[in-house]
PDB file of N, CA, C and O in Angstrom, chain B, residues numbered from 101:
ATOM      1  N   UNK B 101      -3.067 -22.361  11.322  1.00  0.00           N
ATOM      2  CA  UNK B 101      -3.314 -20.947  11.088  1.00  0.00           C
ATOM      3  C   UNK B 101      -4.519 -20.823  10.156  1.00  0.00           C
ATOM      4  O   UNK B 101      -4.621 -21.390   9.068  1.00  0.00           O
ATOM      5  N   UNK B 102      -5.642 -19.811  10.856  1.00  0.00           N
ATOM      6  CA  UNK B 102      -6.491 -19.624   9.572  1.00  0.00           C
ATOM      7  C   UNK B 102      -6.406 -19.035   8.376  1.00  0.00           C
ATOM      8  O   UNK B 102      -5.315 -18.574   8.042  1.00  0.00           O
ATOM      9  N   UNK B 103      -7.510 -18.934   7.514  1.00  0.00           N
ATOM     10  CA  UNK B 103      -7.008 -18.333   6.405  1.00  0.00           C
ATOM     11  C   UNK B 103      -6.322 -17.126   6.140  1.00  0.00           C
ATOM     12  O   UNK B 103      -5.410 -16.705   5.428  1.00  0.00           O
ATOM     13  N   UNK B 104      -7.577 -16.514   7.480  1.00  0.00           N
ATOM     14  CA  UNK B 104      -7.574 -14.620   7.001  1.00  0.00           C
ATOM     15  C   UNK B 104      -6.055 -14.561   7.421  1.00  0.00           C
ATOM     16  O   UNK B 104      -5.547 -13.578   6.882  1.00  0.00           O
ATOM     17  N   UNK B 105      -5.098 -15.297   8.231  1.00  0.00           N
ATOM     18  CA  UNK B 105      -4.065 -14.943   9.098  1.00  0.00           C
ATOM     19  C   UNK B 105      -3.052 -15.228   7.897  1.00  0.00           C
ATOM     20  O   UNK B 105      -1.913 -15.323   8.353  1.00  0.00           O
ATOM     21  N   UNK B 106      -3.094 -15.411   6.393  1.00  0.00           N
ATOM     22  CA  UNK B 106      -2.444 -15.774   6.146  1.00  0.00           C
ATOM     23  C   UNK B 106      -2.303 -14.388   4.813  1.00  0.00           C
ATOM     24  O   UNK B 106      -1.521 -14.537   3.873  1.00  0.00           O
ATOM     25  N   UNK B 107      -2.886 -13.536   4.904  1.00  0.00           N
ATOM     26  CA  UNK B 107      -3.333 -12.460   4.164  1.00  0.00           C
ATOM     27  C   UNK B 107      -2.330 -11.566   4.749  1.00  0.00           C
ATOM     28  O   UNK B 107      -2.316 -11.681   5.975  1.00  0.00           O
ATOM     29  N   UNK B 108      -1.361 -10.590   4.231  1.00  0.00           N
ATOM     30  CA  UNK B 108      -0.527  -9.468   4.825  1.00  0.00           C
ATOM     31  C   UNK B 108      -1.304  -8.150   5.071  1.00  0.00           C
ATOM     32  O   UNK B 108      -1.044  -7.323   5.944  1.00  0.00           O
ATOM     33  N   UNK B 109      -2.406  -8.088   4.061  1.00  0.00           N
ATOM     34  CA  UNK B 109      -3.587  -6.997   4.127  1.00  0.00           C
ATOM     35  C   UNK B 109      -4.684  -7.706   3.885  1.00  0.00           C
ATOM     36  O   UNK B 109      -4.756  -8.494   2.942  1.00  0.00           O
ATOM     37  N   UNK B 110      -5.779  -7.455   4.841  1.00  0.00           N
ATOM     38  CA  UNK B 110      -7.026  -7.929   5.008  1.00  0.00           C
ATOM     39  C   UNK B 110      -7.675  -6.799   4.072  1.00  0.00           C
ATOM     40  O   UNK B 110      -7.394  -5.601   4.122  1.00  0.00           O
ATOM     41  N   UNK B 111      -8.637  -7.433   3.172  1.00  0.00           N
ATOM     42  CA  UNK B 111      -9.631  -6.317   3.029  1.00  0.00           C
ATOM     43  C   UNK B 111     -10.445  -5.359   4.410  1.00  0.00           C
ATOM     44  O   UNK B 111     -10.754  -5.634   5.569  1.00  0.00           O
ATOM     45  N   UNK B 112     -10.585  -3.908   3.366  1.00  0.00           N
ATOM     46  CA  UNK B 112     -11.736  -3.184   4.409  1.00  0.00           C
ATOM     47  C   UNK B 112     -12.996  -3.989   4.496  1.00  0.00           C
ATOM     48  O   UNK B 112     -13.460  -4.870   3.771  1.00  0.00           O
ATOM     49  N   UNK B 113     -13.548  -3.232   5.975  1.00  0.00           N
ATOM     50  CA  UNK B 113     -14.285  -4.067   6.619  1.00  0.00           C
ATOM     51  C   UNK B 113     -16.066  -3.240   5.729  1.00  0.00           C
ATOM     52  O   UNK B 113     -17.162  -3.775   5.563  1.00  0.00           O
ATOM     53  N   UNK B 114     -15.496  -1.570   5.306  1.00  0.00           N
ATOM     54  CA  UNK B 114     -16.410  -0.685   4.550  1.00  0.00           C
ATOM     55  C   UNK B 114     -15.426  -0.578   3.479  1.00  0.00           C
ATOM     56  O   UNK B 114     -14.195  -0.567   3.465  1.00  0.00           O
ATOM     57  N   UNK B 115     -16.473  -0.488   2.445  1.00  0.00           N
ATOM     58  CA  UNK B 115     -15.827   0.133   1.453  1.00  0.00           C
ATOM     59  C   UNK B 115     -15.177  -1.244   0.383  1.00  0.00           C
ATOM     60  O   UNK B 115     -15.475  -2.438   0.420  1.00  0.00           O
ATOM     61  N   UNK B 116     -13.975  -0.339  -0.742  1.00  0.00           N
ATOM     62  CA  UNK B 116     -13.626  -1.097  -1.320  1.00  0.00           C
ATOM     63  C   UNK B 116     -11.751  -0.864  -0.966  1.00  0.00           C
ATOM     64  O   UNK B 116     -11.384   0.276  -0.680  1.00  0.00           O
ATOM     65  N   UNK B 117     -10.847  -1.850  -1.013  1.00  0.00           N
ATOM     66  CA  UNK B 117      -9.969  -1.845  -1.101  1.00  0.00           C
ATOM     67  C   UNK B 117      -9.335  -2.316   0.379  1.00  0.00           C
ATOM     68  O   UNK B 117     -10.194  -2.514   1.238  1.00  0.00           O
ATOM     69  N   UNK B 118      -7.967  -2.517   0.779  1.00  0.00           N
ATOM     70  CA  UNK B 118      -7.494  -2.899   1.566  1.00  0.00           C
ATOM     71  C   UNK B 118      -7.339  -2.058   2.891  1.00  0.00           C
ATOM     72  O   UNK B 118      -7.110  -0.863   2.705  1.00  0.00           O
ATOM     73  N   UNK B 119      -7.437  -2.542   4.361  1.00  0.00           N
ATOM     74  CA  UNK B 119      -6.897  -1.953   5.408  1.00  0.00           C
ATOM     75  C   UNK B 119      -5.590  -1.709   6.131  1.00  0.00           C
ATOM     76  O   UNK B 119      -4.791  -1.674   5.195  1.00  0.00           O
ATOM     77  N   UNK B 120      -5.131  -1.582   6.869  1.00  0.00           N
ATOM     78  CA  UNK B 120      -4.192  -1.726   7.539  1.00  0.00           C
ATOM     79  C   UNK B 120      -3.323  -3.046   7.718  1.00  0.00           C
ATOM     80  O   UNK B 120      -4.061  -4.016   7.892  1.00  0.00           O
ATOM     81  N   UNK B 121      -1.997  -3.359   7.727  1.00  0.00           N
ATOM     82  CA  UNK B 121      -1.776  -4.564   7.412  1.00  0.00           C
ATOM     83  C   UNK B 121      -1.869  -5.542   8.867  1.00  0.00           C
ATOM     84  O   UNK B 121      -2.080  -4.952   9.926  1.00  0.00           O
ATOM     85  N   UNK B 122      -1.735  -6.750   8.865  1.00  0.00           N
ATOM     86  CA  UNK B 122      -1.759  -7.659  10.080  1.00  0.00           C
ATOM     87  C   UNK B 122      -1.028  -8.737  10.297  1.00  0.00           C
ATOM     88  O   UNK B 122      -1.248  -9.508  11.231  1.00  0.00           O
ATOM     89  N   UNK B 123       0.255  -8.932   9.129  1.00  0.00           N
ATOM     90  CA  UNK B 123       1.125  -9.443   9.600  1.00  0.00           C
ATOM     91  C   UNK B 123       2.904  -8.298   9.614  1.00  0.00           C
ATOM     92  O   UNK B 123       2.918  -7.069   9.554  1.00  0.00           O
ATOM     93  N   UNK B 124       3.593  -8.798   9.666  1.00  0.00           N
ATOM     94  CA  UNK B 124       5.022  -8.153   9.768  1.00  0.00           C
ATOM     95  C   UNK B 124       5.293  -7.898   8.555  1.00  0.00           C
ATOM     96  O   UNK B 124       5.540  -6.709   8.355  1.00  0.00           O
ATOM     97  N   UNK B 125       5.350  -8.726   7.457  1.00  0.00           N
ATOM     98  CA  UNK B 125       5.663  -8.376   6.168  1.00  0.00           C
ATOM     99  C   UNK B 125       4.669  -7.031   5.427  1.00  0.00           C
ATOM    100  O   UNK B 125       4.905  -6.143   4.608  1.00  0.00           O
ATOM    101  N   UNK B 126       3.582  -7.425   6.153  1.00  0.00           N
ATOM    102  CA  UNK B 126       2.690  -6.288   5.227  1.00  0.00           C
ATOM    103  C   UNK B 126       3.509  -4.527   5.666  1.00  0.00           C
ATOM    104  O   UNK B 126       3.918  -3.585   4.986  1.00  0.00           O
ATOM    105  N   UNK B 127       3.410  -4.852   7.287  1.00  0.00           N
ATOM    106  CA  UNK B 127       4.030  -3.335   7.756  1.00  0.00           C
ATOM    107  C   UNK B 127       5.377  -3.488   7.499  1.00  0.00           C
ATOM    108  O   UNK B 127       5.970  -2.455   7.810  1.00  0.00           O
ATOM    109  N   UNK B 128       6.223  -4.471   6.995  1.00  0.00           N
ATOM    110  CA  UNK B 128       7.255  -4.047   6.590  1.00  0.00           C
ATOM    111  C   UNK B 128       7.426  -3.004   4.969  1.00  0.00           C
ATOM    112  O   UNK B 128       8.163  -2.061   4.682  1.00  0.00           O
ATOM    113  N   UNK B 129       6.460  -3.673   4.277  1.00  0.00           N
ATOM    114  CA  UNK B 129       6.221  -3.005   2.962  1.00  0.00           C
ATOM    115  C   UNK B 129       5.620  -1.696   3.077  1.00  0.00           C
ATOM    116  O   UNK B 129       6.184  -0.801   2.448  1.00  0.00           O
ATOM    117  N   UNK B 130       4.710  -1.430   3.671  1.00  0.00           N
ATOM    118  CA  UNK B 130       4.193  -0.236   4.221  1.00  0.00           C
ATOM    119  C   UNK B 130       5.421   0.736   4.630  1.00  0.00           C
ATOM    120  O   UNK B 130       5.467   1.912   4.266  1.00  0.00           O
ATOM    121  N   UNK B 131       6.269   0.205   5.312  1.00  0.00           N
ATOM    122  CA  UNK B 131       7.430   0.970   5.826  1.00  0.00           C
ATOM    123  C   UNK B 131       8.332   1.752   4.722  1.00  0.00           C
ATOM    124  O   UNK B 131       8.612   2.930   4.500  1.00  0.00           O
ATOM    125  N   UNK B 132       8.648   0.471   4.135  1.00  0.00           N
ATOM    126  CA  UNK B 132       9.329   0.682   2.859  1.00  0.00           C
ATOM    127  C   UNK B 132       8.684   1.264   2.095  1.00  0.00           C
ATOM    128  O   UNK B 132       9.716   1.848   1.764  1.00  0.00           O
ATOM    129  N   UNK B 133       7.639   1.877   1.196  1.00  0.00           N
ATOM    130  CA  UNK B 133       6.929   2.505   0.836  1.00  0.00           C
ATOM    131  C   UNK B 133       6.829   3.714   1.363  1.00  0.00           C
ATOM    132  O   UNK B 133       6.887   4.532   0.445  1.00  0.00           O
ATOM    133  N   UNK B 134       6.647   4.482   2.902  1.00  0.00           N
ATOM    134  CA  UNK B 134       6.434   5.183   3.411  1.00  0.00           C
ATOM    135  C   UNK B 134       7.987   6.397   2.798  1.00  0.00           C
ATOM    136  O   UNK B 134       8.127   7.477   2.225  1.00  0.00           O
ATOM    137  N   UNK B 135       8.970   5.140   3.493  1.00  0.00           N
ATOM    138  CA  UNK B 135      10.534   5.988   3.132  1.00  0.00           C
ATOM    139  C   UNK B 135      10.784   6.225   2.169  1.00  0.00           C
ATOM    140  O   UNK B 135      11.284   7.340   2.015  1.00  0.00           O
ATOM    141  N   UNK B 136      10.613   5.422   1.048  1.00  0.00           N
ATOM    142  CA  UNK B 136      10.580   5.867  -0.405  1.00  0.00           C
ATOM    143  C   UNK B 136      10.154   7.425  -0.696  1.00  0.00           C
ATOM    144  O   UNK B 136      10.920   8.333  -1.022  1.00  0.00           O
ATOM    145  N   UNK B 137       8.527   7.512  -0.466  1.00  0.00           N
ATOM    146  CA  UNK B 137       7.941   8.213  -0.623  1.00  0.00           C
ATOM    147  C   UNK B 137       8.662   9.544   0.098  1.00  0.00           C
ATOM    148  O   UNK B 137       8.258  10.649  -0.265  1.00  0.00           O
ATOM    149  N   UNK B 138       9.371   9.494   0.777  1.00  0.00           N
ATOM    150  CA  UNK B 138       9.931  10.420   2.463  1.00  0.00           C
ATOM    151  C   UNK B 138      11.090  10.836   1.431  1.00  0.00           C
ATOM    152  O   UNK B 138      11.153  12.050   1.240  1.00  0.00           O
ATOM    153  N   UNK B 139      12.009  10.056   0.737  1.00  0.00           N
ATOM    154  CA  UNK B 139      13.429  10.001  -0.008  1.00  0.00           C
ATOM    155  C   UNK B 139      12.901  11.185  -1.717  1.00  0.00           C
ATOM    156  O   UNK B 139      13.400  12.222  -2.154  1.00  0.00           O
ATOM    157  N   UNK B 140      11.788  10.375  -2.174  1.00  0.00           N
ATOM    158  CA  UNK B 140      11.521  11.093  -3.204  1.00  0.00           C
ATOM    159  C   UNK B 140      11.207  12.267  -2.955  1.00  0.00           C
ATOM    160  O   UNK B 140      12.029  12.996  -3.510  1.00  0.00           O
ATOM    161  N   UNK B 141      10.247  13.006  -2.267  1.00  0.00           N
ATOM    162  CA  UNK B 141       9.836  14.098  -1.772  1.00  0.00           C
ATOM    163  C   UNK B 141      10.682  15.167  -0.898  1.00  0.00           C
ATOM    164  O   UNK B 141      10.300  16.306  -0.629  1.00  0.00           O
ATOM    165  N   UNK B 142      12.127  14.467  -0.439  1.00  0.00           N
ATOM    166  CA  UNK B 142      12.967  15.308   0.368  1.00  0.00           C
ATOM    167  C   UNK B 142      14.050  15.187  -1.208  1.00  0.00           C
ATOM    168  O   UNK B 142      14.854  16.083  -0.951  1.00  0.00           O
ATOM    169  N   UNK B 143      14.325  14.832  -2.075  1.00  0.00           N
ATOM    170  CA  UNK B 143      15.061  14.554  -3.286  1.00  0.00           C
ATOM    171  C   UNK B 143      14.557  15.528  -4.085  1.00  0.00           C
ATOM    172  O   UNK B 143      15.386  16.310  -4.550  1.00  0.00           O
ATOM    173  N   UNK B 144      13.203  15.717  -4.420  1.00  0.00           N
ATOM    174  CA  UNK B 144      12.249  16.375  -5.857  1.00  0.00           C
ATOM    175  C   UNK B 144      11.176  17.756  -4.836  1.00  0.00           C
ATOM    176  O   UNK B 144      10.320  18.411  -5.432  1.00  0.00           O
ATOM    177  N   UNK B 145      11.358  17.893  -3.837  1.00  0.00           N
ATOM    178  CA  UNK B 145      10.206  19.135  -2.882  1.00  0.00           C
ATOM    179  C   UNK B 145      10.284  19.609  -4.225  1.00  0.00           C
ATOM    180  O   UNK B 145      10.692  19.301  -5.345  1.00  0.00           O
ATOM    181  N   UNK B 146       9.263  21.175  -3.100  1.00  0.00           N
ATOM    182  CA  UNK B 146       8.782  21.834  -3.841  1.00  0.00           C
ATOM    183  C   UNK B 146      10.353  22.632  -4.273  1.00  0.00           C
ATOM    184  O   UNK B 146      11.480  22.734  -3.788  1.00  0.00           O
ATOM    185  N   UNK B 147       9.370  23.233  -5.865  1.00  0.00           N
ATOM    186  CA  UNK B 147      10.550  24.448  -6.408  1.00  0.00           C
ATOM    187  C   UNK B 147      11.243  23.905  -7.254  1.00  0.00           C
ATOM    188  O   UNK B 147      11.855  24.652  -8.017  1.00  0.00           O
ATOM    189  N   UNK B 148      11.406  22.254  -7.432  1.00  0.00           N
ATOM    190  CA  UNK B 148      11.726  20.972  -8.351  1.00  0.00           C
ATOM    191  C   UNK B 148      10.865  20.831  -9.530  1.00  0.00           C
ATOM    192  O   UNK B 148       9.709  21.218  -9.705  1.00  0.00           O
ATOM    193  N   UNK B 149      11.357  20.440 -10.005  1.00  0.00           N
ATOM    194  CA  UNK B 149      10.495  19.396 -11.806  1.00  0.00           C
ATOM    195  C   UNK B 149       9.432  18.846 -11.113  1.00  0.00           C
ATOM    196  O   UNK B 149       9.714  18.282 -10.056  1.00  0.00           O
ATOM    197  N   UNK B 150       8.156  18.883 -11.499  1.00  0.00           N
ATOM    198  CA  UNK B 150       7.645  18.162 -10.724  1.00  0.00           C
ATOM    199  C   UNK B 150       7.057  17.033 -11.395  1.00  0.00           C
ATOM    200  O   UNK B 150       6.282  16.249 -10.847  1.00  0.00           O
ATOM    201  N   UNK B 151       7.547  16.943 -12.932  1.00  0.00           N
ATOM    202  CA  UNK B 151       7.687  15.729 -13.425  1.00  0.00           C
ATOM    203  C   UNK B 151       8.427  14.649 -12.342  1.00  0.00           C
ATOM    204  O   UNK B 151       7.845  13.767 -11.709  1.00  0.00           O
ATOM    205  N   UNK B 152       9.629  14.915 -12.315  1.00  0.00           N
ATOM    206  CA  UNK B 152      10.651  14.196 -11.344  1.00  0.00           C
ATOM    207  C   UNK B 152      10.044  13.665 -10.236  1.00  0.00           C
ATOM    208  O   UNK B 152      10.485  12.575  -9.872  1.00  0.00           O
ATOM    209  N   UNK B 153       8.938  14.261  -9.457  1.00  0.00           N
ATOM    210  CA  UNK B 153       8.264  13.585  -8.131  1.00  0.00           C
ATOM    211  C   UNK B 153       7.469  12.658  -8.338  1.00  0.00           C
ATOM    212  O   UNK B 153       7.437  11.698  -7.568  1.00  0.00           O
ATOM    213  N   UNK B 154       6.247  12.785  -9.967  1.00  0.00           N
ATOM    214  CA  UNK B 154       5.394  11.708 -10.511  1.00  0.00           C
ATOM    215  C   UNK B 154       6.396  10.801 -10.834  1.00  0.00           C
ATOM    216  O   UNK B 154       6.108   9.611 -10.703  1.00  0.00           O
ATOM    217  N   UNK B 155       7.578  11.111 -11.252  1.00  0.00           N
ATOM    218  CA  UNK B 155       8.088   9.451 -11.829  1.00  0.00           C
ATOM    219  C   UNK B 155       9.022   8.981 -10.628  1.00  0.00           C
ATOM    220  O   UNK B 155       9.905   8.232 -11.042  1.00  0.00           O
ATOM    221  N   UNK B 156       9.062   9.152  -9.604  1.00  0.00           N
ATOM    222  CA  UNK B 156       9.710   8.619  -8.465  1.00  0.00           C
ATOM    223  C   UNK B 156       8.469   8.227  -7.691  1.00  0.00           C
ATOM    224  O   UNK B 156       8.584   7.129  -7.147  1.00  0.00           O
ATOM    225  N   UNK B 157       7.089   8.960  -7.464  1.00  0.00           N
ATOM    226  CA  UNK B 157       6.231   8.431  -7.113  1.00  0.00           C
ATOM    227  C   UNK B 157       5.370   7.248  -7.588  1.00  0.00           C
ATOM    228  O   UNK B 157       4.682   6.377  -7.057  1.00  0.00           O
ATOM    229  N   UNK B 158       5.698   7.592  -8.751  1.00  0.00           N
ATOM    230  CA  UNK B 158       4.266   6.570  -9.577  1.00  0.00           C
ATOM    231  C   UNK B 158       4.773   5.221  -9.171  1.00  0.00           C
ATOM    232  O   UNK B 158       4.058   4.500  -8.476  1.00  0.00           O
ATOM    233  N   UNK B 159       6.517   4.652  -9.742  1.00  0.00           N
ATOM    234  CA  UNK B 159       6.664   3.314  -9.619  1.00  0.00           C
ATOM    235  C   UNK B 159       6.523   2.603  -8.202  1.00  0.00           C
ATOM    236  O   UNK B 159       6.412   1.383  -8.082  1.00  0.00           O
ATOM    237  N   UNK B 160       6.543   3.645  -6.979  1.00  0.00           N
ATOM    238  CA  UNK B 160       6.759   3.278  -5.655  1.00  0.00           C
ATOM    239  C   UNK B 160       5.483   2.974  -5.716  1.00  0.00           C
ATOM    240  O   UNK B 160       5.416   1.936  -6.374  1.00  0.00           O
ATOM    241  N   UNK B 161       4.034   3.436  -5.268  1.00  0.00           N
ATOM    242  CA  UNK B 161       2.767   3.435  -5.277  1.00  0.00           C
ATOM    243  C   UNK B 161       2.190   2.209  -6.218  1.00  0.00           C
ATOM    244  O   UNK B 161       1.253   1.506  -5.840  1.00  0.00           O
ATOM    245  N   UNK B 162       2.958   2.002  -7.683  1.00  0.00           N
ATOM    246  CA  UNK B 162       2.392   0.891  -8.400  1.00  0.00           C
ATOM    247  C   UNK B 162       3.071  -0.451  -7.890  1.00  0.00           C
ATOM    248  O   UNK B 162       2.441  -1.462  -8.201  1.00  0.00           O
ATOM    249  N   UNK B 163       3.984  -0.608  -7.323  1.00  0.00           N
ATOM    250  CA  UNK B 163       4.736  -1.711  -6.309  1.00  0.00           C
ATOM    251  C   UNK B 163       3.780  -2.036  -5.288  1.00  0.00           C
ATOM    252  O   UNK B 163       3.263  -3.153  -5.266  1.00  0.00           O
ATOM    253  N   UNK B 164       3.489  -1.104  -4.394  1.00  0.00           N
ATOM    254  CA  UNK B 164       2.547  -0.959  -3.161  1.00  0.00           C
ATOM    255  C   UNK B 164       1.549  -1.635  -3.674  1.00  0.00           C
ATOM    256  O   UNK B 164       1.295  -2.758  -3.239  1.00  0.00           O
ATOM    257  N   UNK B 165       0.879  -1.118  -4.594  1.00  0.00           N
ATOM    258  CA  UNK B 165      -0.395  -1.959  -4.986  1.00  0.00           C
ATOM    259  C   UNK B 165      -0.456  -3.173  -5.551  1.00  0.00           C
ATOM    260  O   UNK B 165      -1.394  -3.894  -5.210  1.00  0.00           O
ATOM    261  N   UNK B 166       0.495  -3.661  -6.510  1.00  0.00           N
ATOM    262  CA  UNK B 166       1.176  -4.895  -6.788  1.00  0.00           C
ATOM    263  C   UNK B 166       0.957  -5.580  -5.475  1.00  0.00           C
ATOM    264  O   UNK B 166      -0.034  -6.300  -5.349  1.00  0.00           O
ATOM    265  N   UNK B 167       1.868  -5.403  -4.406  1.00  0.00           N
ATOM    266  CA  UNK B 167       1.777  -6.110  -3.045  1.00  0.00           C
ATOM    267  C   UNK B 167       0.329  -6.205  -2.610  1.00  0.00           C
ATOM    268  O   UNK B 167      -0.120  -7.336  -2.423  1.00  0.00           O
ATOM    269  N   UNK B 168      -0.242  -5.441  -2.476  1.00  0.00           N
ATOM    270  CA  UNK B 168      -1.799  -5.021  -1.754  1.00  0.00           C
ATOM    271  C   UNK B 168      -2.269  -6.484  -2.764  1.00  0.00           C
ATOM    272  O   UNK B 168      -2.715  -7.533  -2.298  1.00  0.00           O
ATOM    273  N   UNK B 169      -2.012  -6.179  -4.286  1.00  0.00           N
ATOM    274  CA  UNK B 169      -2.766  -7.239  -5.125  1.00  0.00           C
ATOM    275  C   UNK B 169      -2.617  -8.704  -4.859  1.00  0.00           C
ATOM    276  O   UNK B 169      -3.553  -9.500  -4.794  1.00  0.00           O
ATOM    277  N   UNK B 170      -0.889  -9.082  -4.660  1.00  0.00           N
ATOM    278  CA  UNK B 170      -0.539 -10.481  -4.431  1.00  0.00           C
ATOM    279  C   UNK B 170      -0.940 -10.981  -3.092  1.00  0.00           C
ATOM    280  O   UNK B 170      -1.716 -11.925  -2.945  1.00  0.00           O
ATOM    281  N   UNK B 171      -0.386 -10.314  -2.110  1.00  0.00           N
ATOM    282  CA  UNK B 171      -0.425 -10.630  -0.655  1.00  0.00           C
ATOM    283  C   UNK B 171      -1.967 -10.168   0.111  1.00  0.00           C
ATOM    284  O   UNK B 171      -2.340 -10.633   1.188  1.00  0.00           O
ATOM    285  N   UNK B 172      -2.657  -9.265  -0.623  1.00  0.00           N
ATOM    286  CA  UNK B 172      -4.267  -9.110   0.267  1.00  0.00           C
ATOM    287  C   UNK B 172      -5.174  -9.824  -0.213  1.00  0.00           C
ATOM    288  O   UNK B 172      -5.175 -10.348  -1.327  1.00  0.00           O
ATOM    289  N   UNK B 173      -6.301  -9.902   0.913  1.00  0.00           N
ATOM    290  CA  UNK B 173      -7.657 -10.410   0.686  1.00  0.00           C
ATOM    291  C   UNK B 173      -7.964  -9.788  -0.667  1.00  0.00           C
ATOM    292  O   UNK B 173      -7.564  -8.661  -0.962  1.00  0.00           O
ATOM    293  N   UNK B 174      -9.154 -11.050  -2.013  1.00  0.00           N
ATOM    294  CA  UNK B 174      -9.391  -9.874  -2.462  1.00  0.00           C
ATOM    295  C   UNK B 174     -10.795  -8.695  -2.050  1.00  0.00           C
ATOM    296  O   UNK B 174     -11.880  -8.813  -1.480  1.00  0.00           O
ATOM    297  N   UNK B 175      -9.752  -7.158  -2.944  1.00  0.00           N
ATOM    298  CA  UNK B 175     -11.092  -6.634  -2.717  1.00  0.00           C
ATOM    299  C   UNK B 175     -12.035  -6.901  -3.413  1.00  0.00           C
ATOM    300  O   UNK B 175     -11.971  -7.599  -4.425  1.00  0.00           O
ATOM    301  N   UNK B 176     -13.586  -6.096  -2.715  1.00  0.00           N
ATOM    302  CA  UNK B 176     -15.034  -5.877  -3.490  1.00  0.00           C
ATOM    303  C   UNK B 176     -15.507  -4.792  -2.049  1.00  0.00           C
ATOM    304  O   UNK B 176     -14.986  -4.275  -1.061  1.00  0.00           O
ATOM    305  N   UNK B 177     -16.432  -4.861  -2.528  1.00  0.00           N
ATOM    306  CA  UNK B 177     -17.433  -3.330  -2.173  1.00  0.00           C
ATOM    307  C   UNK B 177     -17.800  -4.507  -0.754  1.00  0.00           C
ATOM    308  O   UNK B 177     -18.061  -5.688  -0.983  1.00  0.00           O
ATOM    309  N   UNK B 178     -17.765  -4.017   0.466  1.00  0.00           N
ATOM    310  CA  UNK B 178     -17.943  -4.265   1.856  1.00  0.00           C
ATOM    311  C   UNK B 178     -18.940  -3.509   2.773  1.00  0.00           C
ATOM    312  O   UNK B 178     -18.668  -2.313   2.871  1.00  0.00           O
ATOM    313  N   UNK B 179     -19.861  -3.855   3.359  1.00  0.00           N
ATOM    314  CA  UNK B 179     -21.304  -2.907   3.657  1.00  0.00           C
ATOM    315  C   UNK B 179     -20.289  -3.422   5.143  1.00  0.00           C
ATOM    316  O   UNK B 179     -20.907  -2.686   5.912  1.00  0.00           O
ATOM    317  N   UNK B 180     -19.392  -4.010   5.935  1.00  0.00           N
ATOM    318  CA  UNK B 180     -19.725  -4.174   7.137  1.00  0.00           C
ATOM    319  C   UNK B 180     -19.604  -5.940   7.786  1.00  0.00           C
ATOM    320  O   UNK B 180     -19.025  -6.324   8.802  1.00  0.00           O
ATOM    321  N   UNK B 181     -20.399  -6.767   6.739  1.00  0.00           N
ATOM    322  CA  UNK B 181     -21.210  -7.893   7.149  1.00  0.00           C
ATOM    323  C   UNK B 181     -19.511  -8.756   7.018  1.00  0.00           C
ATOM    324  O   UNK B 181     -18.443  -8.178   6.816  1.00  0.00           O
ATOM    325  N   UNK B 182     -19.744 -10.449   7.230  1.00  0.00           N
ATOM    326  CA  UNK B 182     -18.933 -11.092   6.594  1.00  0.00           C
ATOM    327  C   UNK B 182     -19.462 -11.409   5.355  1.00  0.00           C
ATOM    328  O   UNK B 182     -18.799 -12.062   4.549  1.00  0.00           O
TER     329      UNK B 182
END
């Protein structure tokens, strides 16, 4: 297996930061993340504290990126090229 195949998120191909994931674990975390986000927001909507949505959001999103950090390529600024 090559390297890049061993990455759950590849860096973007523009830009800075990660793409879409490319193995199972990455879209599994993605998933999990997604529902979280789905649980907090149907838990805290609108008309709620909306303290209560930042602190159900923040730790989910700082996990996500944790993962993005351990398991992705790293990032840097990407014009395109290899």
């Amino acid at each position: 297996m090559d390297i890049e195949r061993k990455y759950w998120f590849p860096a973007k191909r523009f830009g800075w930061g990660w793409g879409l994931p490319v193995r199972w674990q990455g879209w599994a975390c993605l998933i999990v993340y997604v529902a979280g986000v789905a649980l907090v927001l149907h838990c805290f909507g609108p008309g709620r504290e909306p303290g209560l949505r930042v602190a159900g959001l923040g730790p989910l999103t700082l996990a996500l990126f944790v993962m993005f950090w351990l398991k992705g390529e790293r990032p840097g600024w990407r014009w395109g090229g290899k």
